[in-house]
N, C-alpha and C positions, 0 to 999 in steps of 0.2 A: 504494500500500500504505500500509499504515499503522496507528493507532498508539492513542495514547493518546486515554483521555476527559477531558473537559472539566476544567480547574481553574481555575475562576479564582472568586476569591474573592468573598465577598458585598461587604466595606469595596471592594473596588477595582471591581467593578461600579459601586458606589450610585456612587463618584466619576464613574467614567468616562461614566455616563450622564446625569450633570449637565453634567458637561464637553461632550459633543456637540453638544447643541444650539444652546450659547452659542458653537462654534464655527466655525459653518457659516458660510461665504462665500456670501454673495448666498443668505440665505432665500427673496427675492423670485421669485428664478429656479424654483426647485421645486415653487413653490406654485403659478405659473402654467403650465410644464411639467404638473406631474400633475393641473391644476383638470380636465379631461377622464375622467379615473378616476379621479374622487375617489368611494368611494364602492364602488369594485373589492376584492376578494378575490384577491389573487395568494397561490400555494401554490407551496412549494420544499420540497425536499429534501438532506439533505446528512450526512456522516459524522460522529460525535458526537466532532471536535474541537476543541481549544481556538481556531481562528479558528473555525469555526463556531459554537459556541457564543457567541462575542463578538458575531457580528452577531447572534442569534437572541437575545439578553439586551440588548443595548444598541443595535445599527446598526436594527435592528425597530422597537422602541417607539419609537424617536422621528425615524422615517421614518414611522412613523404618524399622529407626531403634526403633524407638519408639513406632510406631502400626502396625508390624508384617505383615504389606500390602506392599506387591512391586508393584513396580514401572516403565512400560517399558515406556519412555517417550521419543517420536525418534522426534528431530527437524531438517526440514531439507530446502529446497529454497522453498521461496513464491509460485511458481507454482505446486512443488508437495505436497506441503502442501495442497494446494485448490483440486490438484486433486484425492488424496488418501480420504482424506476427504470426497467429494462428492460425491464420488463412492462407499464410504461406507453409507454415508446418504439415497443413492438414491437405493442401493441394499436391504438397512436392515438387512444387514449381521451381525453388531454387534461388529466389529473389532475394535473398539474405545469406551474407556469408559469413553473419553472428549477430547474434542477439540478445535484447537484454533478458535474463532469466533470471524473476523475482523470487525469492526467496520461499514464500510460499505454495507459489505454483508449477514447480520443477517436480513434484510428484505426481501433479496428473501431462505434464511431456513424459515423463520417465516410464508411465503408461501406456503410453502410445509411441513410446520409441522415435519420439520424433530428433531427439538429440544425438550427438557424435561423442560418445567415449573417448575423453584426451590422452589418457593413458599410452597408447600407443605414440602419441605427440611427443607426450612426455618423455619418455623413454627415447627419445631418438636424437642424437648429439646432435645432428645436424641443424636442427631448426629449433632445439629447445637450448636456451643461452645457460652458459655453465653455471651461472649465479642467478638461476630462476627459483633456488633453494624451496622445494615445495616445504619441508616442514617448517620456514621461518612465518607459513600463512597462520592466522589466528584461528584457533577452533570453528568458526564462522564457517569457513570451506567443509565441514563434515555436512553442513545443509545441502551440497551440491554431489554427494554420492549415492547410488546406490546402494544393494545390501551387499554386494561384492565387491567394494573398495572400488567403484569405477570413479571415474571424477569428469564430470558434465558439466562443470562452468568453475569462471575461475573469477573468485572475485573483485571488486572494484568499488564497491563500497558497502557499509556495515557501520550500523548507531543504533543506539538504544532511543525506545521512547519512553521517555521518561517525566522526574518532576522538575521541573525549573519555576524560581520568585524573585520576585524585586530586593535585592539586598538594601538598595537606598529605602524602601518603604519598611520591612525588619527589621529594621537597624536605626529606625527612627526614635528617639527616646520618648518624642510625644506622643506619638503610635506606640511604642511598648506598653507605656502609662496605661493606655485609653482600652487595651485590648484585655490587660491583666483586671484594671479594674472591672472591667464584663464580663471577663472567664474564670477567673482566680488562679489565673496560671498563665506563666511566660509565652510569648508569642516566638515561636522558632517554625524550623523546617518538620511541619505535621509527620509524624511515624504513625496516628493508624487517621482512620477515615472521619471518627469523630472531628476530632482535631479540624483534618482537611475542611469540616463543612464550619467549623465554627470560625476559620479564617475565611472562608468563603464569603462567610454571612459579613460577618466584618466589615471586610473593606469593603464592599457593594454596598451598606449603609453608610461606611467613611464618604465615598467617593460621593455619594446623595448629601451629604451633610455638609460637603466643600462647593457643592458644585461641580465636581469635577467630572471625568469622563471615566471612571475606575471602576473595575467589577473583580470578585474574586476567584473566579472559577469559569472556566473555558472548555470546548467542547466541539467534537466537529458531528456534528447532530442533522445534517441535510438530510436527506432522504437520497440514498446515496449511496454505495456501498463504503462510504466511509465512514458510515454511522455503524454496521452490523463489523468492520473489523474495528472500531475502536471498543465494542463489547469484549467481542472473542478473545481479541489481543490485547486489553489495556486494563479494562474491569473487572471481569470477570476470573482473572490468574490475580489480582490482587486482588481480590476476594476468595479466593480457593477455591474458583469453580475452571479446571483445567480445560485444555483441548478441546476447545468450543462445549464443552458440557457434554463431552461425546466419550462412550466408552469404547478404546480405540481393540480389546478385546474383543466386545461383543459388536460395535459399529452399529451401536444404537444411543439415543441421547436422549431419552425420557426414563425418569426415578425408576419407572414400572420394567425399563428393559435393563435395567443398568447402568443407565446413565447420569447428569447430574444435571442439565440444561434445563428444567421444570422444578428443581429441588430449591428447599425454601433459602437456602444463600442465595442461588440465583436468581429468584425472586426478589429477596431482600438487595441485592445490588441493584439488578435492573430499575427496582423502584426509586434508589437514590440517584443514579444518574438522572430519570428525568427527572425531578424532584428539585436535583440540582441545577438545571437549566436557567430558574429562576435567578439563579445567582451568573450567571453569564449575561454578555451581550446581547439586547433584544434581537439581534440579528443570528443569532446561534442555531436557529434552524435553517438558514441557509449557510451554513460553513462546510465547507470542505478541510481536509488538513491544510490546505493551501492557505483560508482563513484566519485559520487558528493560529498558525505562526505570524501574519500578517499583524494581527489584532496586539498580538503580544511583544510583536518588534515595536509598533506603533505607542507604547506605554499603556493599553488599556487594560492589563491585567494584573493583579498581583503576583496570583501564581497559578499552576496548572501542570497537566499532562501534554507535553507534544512533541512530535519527531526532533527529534536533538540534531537532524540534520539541519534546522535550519539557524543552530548556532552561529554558524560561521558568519553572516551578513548581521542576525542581531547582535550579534558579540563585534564588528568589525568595520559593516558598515554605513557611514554616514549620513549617507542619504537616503537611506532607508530605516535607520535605528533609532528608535527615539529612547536606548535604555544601554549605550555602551556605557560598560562600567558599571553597571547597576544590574545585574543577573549573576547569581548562580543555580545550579545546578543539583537534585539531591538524588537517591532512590526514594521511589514512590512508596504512598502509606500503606500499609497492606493489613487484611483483617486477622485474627489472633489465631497464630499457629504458621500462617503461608511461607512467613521468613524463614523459621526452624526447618522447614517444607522443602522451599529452595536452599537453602547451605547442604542439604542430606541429600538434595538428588533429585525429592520425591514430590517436586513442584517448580515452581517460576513464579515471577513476581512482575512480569512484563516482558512486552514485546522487544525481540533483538531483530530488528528490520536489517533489509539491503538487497543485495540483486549481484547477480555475477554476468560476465561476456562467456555464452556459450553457443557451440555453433553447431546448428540445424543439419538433420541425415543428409539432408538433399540439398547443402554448402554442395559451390561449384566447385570456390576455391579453398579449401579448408586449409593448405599448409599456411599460406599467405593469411588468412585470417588468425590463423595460430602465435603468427609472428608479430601480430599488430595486438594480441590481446596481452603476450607477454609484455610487451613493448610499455602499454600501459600501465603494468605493476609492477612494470622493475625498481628495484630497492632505491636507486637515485633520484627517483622521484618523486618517494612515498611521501616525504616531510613536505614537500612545496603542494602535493597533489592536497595534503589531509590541510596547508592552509587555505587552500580555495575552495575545498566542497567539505571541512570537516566529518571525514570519513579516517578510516586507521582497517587495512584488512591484512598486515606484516605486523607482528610481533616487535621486531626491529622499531618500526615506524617509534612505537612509542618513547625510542631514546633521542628521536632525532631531535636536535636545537629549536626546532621551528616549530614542532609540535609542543617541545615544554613553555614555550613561548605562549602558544596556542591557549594552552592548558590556564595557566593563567587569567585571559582574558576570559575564558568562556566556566570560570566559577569553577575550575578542576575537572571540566567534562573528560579526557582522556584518561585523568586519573580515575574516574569512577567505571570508566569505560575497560579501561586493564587490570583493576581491583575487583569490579563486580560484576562485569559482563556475564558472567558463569552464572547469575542468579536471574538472568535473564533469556528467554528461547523465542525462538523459530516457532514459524507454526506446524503443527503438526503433521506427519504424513495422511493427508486423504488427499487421496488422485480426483477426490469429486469436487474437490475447492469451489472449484466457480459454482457450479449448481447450488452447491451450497450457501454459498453466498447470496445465492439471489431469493433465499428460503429464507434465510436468517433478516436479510432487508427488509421484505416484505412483511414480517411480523413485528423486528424492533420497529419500523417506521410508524408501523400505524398505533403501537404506545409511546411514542416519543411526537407524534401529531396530536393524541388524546383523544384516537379512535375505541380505542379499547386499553383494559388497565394493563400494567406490565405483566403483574402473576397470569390472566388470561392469555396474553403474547404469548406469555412463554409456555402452557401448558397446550396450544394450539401448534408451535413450533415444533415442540419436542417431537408431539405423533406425526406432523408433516417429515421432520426430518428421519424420523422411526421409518415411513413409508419410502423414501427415497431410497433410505440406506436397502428396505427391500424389493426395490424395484431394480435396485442396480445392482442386486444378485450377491449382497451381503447377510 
């Protein structure tokens, strides 16, 4: 899922793709590598965010110019990314010679076989570069195999979505005053959900009390499939309701099959999400993620849940930021037990988003596209790439100069990202994703419009998605 479009600036481009070139280890290697496509047209696809746009403006032009293989790299909205994509997977027509493959949904390609196993890439000196160090990648790439260790995409970006506040409004001693005398307790970074709604309520009466434009709780609530994954992925695992409420066992998701998607946490969350809308932007039922980070670059939030990709521009820049220097960063509140949950194995606490370059069975040109995807996560690049789209998918990245830099600005997001990323997952394997999703929309939407209550949604959802699961031969 996801988020926002591209920001990144013209001055830090022009730098960055000066910077590239002169930093390439062993030019020698690539030019003889690609002398066999030189000369090719490889064509990708990918979602118009700030890492893709980085490689499609900088990692591009001068993969071009160095191994004589161009370049058509067209990013453009999450949905027609999915759909051009698909349509080319499911045709075999060839029109992609790599694509973006979102983290989620590589289990129903991996179903259909629509992808190329790198493995054999990998293993072949010729065209995989000696410092392509697969084990320096971060856990994150275990989302991109099979059950046989094959490897189907390679990543290029990976964040957590999490909680981020205004350290200038926390940190206020006339706001501490105001917040302690109406709670009887310190205002800090909320650990469980009480907490969450009691700063919620807070500043959304502060912000009416000043005048001001302030709310404390944000949300991307459209009618949209970005409402039904910020349950699955955001709420619901910080509430201790796992794997879309789905027992991945039995692949049913109603109490009565074994599942947990109708059980009374799930109810009990679902009712406080909308619940909590009151406390967001009146406009919070048309937000996308896209929104949500917009709304909260813009200063109108205290605090909240949202893709931490889009750190980088609220954390950096100015003309779009109305909170640099005033954000950090925390893990999100979660309900009693789910932490102990997550540290043991036997849970999560939120969503670990991102998407890798992997390339379609019916690629014309697979080596050439091979060489352009390493190209992109070579280690020289990781620190400048993680300043322009804050992403980290190398291990390494985390010691580079520019990310401890990074780190800083953006409230210790890397720190929290390479300390606790482990307490945070992927979504689960169903190859039935999309259908799913469009079962899980359809029911959160119409309790988040006030068609029907949430415990109904959801005990309506459950047997829809019971029937699906037996429809598709589960």
């Amino acid at each position: 899922m996801r988020r926002l479009v591209g920001i990144l600036l013209v001055t830090l481009l022009v730098l960055a793709t000066s910077w590239c070139l002169a930093a390439v280890n062993n030019p020698e290697w690539w030019q003889k590598a690609a002398e066999p496509y030189k000369g090719v047209v490889i064509r990708g696809i990918s979602e118009s965010t700030p890492p893709s746009k980085a490689m499609v403006e900088v990692a591009a032009p001068e993969f071009e110019k160095l191994t004589g293989i161009k370049v058509e790299f067209e990013v453009t909205s999450w949905d027609e990314m999915y759909n051009k994509s698909i349509q080319d997977l499911q045709s075999g027509a060839g029109i992609y010679d790599f694509i973006y493959v979102e983290q989620d949904i590589i289990y129903a390609y991996l179903a259909q076989n629509w992808l190329t196993s790198l493995n054999s890439f990998i293993d072949n000196p010729s065209i995989t570069h000696p410092e392509f160090d697969l084990p320096d990648f971060t856990s994150f790439i275990n989302y991109f195999k099979d059950a046989n260790e094959n490897i189907y995409g390679i990543p290029f970006e990976a964040f957590l979505k999490s909680y981020i506040y205004r350290t200038d409004l926390f940190n206020d001693p006339g706001i501490q005053a105001a917040f302690k005398a109406k709670y009887g307790y310190d205002l800090a970074v909320p650990t469980t959900w009480e907490q969450y709604t009691d700063i919620a309520k807070f500043f959304t009466e502060y912000g009416k009390e000043k005048g001001v434009e302030l709310y404390g709780h944000i949300a991307q609530a459209k009618t949209h499939p970005c409402v039904a994954y910020e349950m699955v992925e955001t709420i619901w695992p910080a509430w201790g309701v796992y794997n879309w409420g789905i027992n991945l066992e039995k692949m049913r998701a109603s109490v009565e099959n074994g599942g947990t998607l109708n059980s009374e946490q799930a109810k009990k969350a679902f009712r406080w999400y909308v619940d909590m809308l009151q406390y967001a932007p009146p406009g919070v039922r048309t937000y996308t993620w896209d929104e949500t980070g917009a709304v909260f670059g813009a200063g109108k939030i205290a605090q909240g849940i949202i893709y931490l990709e889009n750190l980088g521009w609220i954390a950096g820049d100015p003309t779009r930021s109305a909170v640099i220097d005033k954000i950090a960063v925390a893990l999100p509140p979660t309900a009693p037990g789910v932490m102990d949950e997550a540290k043991a194995g036997k849970g999560y606490i939120g969503y670990y988003d991102g998407g890798s370059l992997g390339i379609p069975h019916s690629a014309k040109n697979k080596e050439a596209a091979w060489l352009f995807i390493q190209w992109c996560m070579r280690k020289e690049w990781q620190g400048e790439f993680a300043k322009m789209a804050t992403r980290v998918v190398r291990t390494s990245t985390f010691d580079d100069p520019l990310v401890k830099e990074l780190d800083a600005k953006t409230g210790g997001y890397f720190t929290m990202l390479k300390d606790s990323g482990y307490l945070f997952a992927g979504a689960p394997a169903l190859p039935m994703h999309r259908p799913l999703n469009e079962v899980y929309l359809k029911w959160i939407s119409k309790a988040v419009a006030g068609e029907i209550s949430p415990e109904d949604a959801l005990d309506s959802l459950a047997k829809e998605v019971d029937q699906l699961m037996e429809d598709l031969g589960y």
